[in-house]
C-alpha positions as a printed Julia matrix, in Angstrom:
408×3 Matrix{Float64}:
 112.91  120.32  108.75
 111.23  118.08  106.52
 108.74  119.47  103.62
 106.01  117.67  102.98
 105.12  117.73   99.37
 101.4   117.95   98.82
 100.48  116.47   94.97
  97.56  115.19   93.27
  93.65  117.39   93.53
  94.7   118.13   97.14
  97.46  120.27   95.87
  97.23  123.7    95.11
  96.95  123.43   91.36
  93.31  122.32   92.21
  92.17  125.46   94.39
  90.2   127.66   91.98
  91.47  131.2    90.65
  89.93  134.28   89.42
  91.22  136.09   86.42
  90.1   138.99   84.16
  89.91  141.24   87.37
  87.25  138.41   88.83
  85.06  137.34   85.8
  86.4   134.38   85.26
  87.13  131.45   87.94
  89.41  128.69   87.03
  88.39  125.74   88.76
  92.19  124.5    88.27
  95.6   126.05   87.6
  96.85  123.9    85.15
  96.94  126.09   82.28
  97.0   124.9    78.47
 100.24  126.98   77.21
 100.72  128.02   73.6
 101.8   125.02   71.15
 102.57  126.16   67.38
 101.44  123.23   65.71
 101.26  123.96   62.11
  98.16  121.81   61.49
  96.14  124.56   59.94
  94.65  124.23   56.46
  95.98  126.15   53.39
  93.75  128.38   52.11
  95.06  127.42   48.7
  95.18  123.77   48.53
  97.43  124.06   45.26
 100.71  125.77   46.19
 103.26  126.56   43.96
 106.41  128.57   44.24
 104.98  130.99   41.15
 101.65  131.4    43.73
 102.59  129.66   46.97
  99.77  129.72   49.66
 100.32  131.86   52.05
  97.36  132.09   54.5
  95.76  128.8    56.66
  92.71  128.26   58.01
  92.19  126.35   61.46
  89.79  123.49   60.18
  87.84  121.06   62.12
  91.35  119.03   63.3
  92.4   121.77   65.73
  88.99  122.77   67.06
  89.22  118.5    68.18
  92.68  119.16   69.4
  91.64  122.03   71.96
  88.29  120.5    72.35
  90.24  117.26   73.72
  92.0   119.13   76.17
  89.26  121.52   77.14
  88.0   120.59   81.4
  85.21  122.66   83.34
  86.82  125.3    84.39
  89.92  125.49   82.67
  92.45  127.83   80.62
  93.85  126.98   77.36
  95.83  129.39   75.92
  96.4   129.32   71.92
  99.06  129.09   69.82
 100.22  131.93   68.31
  98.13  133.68   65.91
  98.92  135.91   63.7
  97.58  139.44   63.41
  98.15  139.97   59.43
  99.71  138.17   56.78
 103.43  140.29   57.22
 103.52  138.88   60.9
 103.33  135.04   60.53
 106.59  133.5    60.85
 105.71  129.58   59.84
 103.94  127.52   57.31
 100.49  125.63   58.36
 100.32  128.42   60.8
  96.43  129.91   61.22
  95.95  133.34   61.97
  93.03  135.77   62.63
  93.23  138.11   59.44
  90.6   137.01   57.1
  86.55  135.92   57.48
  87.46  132.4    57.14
  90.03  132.39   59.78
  87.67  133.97   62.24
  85.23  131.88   61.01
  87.4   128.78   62.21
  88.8   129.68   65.07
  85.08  130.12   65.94
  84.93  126.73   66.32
  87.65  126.12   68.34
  86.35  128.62   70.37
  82.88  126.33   70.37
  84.54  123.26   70.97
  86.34  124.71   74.22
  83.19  125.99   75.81
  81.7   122.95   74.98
  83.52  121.43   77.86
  82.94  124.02   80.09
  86.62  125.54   79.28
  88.2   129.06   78.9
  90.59  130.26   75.76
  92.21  133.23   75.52
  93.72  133.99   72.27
  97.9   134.42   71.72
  98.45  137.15   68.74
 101.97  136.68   67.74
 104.05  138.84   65.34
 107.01  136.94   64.12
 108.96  140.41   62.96
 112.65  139.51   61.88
 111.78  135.86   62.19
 110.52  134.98   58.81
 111.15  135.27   55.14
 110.04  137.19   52.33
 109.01  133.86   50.34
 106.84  132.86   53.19
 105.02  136.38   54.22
 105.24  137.84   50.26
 106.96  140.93   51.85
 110.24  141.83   53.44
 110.41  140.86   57.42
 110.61  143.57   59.58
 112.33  144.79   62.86
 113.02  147.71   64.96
 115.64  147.61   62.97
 117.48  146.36   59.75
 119.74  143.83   61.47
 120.33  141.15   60.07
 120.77  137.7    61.98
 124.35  137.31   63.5
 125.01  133.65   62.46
 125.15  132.98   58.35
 124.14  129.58   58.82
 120.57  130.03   61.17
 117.95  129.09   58.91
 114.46  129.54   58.39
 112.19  126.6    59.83
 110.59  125.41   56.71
 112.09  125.52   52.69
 109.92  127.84   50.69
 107.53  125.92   48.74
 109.24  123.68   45.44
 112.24  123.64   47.14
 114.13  121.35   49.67
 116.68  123.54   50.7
 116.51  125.32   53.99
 117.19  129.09   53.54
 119.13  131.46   56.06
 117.59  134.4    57.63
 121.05  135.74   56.96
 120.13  136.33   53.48
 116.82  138.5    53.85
 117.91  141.02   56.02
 114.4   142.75   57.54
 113.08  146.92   56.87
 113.09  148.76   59.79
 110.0   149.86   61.0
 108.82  153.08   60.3
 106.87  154.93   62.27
 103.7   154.78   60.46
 104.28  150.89   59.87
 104.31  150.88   63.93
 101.23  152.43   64.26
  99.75  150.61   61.54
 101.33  147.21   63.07
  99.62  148.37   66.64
  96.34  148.41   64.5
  96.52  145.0    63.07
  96.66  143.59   66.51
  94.09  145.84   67.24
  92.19  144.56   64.61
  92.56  140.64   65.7
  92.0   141.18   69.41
  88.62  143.14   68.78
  87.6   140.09   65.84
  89.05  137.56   69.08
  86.29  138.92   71.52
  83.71  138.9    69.09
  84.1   135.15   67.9
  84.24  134.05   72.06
  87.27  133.98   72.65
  87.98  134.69   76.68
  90.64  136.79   76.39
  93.68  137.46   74.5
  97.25  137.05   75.51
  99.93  139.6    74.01
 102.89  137.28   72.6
 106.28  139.41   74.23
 108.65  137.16   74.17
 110.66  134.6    72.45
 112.55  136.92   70.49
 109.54  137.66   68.54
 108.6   141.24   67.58
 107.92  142.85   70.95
 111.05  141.0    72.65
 112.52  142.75   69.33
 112.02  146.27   70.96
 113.49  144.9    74.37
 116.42  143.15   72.82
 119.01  145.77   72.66
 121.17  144.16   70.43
 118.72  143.83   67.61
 117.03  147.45   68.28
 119.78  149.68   67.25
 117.33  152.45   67.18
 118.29  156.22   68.21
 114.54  157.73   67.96
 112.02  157.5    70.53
 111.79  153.28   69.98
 115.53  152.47   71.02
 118.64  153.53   72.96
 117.71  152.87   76.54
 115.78  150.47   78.63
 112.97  153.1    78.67
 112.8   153.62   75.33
 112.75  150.42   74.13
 109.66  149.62   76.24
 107.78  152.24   74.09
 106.34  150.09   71.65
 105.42  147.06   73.99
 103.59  150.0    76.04
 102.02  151.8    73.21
 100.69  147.72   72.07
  99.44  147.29   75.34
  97.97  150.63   75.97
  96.16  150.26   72.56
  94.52  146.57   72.93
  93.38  147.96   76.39
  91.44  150.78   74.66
  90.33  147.81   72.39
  88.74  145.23   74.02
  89.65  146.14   77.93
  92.32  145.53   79.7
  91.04  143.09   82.01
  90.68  140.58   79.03
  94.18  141.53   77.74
  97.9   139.73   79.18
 101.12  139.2    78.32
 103.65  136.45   78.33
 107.45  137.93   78.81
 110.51  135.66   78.72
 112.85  137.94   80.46
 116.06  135.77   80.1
 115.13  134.17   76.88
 117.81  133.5    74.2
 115.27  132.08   71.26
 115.64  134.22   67.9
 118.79  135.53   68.8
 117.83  137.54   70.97
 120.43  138.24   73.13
 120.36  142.15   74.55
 121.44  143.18   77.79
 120.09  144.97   80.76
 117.88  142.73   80.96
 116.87  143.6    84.51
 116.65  147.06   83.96
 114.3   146.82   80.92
 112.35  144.22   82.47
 112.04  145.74   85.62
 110.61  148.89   84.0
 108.48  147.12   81.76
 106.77  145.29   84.36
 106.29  148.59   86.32
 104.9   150.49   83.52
 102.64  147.67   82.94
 101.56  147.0    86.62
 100.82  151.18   86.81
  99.27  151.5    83.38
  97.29  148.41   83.51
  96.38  147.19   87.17
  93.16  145.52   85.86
  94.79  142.66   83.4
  93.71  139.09   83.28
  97.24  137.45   84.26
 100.87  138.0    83.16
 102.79  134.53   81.91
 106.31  133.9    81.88
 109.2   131.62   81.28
 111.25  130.39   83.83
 114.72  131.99   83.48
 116.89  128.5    83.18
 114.4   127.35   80.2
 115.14  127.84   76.83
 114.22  125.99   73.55
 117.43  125.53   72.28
 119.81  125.74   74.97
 120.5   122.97   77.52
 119.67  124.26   81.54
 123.82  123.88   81.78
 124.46  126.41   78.38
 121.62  129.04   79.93
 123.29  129.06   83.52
 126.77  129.75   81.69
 124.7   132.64   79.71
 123.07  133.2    82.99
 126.62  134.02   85.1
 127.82  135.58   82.21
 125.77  138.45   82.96
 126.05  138.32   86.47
 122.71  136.89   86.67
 123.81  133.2    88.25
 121.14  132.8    90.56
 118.34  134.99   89.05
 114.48  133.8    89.14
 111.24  135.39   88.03
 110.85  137.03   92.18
 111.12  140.39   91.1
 108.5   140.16   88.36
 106.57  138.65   90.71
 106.72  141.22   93.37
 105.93  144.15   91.19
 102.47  142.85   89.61
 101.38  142.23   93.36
  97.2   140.97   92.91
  97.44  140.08   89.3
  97.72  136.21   88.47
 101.19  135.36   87.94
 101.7   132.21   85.4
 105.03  130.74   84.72
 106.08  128.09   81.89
 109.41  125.81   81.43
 109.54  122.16   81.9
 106.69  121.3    84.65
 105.52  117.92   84.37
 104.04  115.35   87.44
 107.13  115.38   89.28
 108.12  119.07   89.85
 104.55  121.12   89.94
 103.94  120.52   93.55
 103.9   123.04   96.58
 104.86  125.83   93.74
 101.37  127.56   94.13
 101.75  126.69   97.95
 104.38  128.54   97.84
 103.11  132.33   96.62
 105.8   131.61   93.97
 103.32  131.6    91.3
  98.98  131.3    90.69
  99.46  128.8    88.17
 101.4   126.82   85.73
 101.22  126.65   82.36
 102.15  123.16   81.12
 103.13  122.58   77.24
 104.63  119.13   76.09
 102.96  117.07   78.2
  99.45  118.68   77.29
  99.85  117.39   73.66
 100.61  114.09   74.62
  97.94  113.57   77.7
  94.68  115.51   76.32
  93.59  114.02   80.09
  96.63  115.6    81.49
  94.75  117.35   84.39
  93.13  114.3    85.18
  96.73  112.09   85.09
  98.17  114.99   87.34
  94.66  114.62   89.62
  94.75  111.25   90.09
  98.69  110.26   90.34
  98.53  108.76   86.94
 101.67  108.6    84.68
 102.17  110.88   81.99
 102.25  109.75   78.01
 105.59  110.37   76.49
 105.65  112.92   73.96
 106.93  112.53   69.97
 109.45  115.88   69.48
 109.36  114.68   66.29
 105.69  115.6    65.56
 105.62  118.96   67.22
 106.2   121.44   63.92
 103.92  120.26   61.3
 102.64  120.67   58.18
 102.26  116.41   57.54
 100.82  114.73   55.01
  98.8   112.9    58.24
  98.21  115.86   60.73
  96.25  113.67   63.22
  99.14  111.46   64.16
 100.48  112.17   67.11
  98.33  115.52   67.63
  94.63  114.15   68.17
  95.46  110.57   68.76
  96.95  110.42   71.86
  94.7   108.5    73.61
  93.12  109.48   77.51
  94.78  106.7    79.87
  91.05  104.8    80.08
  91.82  103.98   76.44
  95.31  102.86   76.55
């Protein structure tokens, strides 16, 4: 039997889809995913190590970036933003703590719906994955363990320095209680400032090995209270996060993006499909109304080669694993998935049922026209890895001057 492979605005990707439990219709499924760029603007332009800046601003650069990639009827999905100051886990990073921050992302916000486009807002808590010299306070974590490898370091050197420093050497608190709740809050706090500025929605950052993957990671939650010690338990905070956003600015403007299978930020914890599984259940029956769940496809991972994760992959018995399961248990509600989709491989997927849409990531920074390239048969701009993770001294190159292929 032959399959005939249906690309280009007759494909799927092009059929419209409702999200936020039907108040908003995408009029494509080609979905901006979340791109830390680091090309916000220091809120104090003269850093030192004595008084090194330590908050950015997103300035009139990024609201062009998303602007650029903004189409009638489209999602865009932010970086990651963090909630408070203790959460941010990079340099030139903006997040959605202070007046001037909301004030910015404002505009972003502006310059989307200028086009006709949706944006939902990512809040992102780095937890363990940061330093002390870049946050002013000791990371945190479920709990106080400290990275596995001596020599993993920290993405950026603190500021008057050149030398890379290893997470190995700041081991993170463990969260208290309190600091939980009052961690739930500050998300709280950014989502409810999100809706108010325009943005569409907001997106719950869960995996990655950031803080919520954290919880679910049962070799870095070593926790015996009611936070760690079993698959069930060390849902409890993702559900608590979830359940408290909801109350916040309604669940049907609130998702999530899970990486089941991830390996990023070391975290490597097993059962995965047992904690996943009842994640995604206690989601699905707690929350039946949200906007869309987003995940990662099981043989992607940022630092990994697709031949490394399938060896990690077997070596949990997992060989031949996909995202299925997840798929099955949130039934109606719009089911994204992210991991290497480009003009050759996105076809008959939404076809399929296999997923509502695809979230694409690379290839959106290079080809701000990247939905009309994928429309139209059009090749795709090559990408510079090398410009992904700023700060530069020139921010623009290769982030707002890729031209659209009618100016090439």
């Amino acid at each position: 039997m032959t399959i005939q492979y249906i690309s280009g605005e007759e494909s799927g990707l092009f059929r419209p889809l409702t999200i936020s439990n039907g108040s908003l219709t995408l009029r494509h499924r080609i979905i901006h995913a979340p791109l830390t760029r680091n090309r916000g603007v220091p809120a104090n332009p003269i850093s030192t190590p004595e008084n090194p800046n330590r908050i950015w601003v997103p300035g009139d650069l990024i609201a062009e970036y998303y602007g650029q990639r903004a189409t009638e009827g489209g999602l865009l999905i932010s970086e990651g933003i963090p909630p408070s100051l203790e959460s941010n886990g990079m340099p030139g990073v903006p997040g959605l703590f202070t007046p001037e921050q909301a004030n910015g992302w404002k505009k972003v916000v502006d310059a989307v719906h200028a086009k006709g486009g949706f944006i939902f807002c990512q809040l992102w808590h780095a937890g363990r994955a940061t330093i002390p010299q870049m946050t002013g306070s000791p990371a945190v974590c479920p709990s106080a363990s400290v990275w596995d490898s001596p020599k993993e370091c920290y993405s950026h050197p603190p500021v008057g320095s050149t030398e890379p420093v290893p997470y190995a050497n700041h081991p993170p608190i463990e969260l208290s209680v309190p600091h939980i709740k009052q961690t739930i809050q500050d998300y709280c706090n950014a989502a409810k400032t999100a809706m108010e500025i325009g943005f569409d929605g907001v997106e719950i950052h869960g995996g990655n090995g950031y803080l919520p993957e954290q919880f679910l990671s049962s070799n870095i939650n070593k926790r015996t209270d009611d936070y760690g010690g079993s698959p069930e338990k060390r849902c409890k905070f993702v559900f608590e996060l979830m359940d408290e956003v909801a109350k916040t600015i309604g669940e049907q403007n609130l998702s999530i993006r899970l990486s089941p299978f991830g390996l990023f930020n070391q975290a490597r914890g097993e059962q995965r499909l047992e904690t996943w599984t009842h994640l995604c259940e206690g989601l699905k029956k707690a929350h039946p109304a949200l906007s869309y769940v987003s995940f990662v496809e099981p043989r992607f991972e940022q630092i990994f080669s697709e031949e490394e994760k399938d060896t990690f992959l077997q070596s949990w018995g997992l060989k031949d694993v996909t995202l299925d399961r997840f798929r099955k248990i949130f039934g109606e509600t719009p089911f994204f998935s992210a991991g290497g989709f480009d003009d050759k491989n996105s076809w008959n997927i939404v076809e399929s049922g296999k997923y509502d849409g695809l979230l694409f990531g690379r290839y959106f920074i290079s080809n701000p026209d990247l939905v009309h390239r994928l429309a139209k048969g059009l090749p795709l701009a090559p990408y510079d890895r090398t410009r992904f993770y700023g700060p530069f001294e020139d921010n623009v190159f290769h982030y707002t001057d890729y031209p659209t292929i009618d100016k090439q």
